[in-house]
C-alpha positions as a printed Julia matrix, in Angstrom:
50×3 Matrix{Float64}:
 14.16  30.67  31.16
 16.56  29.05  28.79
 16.57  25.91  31.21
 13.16  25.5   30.75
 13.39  25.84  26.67
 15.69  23.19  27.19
 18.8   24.95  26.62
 20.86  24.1   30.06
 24.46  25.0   28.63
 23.28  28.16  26.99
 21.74  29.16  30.13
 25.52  28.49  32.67
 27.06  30.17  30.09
 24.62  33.24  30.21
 24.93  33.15  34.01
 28.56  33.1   33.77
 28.55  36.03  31.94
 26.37  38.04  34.32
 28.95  36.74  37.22
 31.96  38.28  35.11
 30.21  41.02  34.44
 29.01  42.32  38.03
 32.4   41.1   39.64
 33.75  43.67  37.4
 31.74  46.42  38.96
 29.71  46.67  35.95
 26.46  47.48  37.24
 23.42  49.62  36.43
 22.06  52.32  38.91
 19.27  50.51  40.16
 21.84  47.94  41.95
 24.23  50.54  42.94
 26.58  51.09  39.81
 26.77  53.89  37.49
 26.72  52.2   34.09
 23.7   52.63  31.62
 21.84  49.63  30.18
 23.86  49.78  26.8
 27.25  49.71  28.84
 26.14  46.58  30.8
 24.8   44.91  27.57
 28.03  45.8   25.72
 29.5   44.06  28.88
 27.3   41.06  28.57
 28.17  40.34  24.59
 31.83  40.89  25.54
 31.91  38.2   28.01
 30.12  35.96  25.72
 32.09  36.15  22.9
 35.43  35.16  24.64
């Protein structure tokens, strides 16, 4: 979605974060991990920020 608001750089370094994130094992229970939304989020920001 933030390719199509024009925001291409925004949107690899999103997915880049979401690739650091699962690699880490860092995953909700719906996709076979055991961490809750605000765990995965708290992931998310982390990643972003560095």
């Amino acid at each position: 979605m933030l390719e199509h608001f024009g925001l291409p750089d925004q949107s690899a370094r999103l997915s880049r974060a979401i690739e650091a994130t699962t690699a880490a094992g860092i995953l909700t229970r719906d996709v076979g991990g055991t961490a809750a939304t605000e765990d995965v989020t708290k992931a998310l920001f982390d990643a972003l920020t560095v």
